[in-house]
Every structure is written in C-alpha cells, then in structure tokens.
C-alpha positions in Angstrom: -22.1 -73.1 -5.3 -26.1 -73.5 -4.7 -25.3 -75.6 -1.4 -23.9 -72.6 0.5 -27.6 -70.6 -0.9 -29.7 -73.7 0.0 -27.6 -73.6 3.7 -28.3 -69.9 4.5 -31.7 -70.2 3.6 -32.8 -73.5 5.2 -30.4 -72.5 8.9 -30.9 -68.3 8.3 -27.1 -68.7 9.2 -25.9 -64.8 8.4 -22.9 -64.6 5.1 -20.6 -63.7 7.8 -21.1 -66.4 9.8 -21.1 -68.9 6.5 -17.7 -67.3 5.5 -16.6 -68.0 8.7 -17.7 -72.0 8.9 -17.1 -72.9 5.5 -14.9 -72.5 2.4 -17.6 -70.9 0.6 -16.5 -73.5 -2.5 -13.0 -72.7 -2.6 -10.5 -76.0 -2.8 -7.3 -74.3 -2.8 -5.5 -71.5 -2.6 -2.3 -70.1 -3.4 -0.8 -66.6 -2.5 1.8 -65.3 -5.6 2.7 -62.2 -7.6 0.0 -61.7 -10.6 2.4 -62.5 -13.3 2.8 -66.5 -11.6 -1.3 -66.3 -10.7 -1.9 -65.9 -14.7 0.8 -68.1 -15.5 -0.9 -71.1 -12.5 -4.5 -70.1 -14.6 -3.1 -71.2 -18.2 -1.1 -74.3 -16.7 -3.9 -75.4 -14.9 -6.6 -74.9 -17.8 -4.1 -77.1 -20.0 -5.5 -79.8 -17.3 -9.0 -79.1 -17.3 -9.2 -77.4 -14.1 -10.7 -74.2 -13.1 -8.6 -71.4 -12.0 -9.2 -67.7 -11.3 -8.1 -64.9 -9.5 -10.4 -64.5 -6.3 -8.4 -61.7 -4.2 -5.4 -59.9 -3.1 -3.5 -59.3 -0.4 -2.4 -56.0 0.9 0.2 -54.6 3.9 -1.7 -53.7 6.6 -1.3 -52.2 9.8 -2.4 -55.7 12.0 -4.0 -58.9 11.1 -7.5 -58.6 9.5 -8.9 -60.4 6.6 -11.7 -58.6 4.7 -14.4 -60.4 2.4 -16.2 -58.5 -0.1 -19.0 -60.5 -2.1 -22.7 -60.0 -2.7 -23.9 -60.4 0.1 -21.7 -57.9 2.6 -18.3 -56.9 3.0 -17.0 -58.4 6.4 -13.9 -58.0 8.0 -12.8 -60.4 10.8 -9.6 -59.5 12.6 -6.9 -61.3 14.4 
C-alpha cells in the first residue's frame, strides 16, 4: 500500500528495515500445498475478499527467511 512508500520516504527507513517493522500490508497468512492455496483464493473471492499467492516455502539447511520484492532481495536469518 502507498503508506509503506509515503513511510520510507518521509523516515528514509531502508526496505529491509520496513520488512522488518511492519507487515508490509499483509493481514494474514496461511502456509498449505498449492492445490488448498487455489482452492482458499476461489472460497474467499466467493466472499469478496482478496486472496493471492505471495510466496513459498522451501527446506532449508537452517532458519532464514528471504524477501524478494522491488526494492531488494533480503534475507534475515534465525
């Protein structure tokens, strides 16, 4: 949303650091196989609500989390 642009501008916060503070306009999230995230998206159309796909989640090695946008790719790490 404009208020995370309008944020970053007005504090010259860096991305990372906004991905790190806030939800960058995410409400909520839930982790499933693609076959129930498609299924989630038509249910929740039926209700007027916006849904969509927004990542993936991979085995790795140790706990990271990587971001990948416009602005950057940044990984933070547990």
């Amino acid at each position: 949303p404009p208020l995370f642009s309008i944020i970053h501008e007005c504090s010259s916060t860096p991305w990372q650091e906004m991905y790190e503070v806030y939800n960058m306009g995410h409400r909520y999230e839930i982790y499933c196989d693609p076959a129930s995230a498609e299924e989630m998206i038509d249910l929740s159309l039926q209700f007027g609500v916006e849904a969509k796909i927004v990542g993936r989640v991979e085995k790795a090695s140790g706990r990271k989390l990587t971001i990948s946008n416009p602005y950057g790719n940044y990984l933070y790490q547990m």
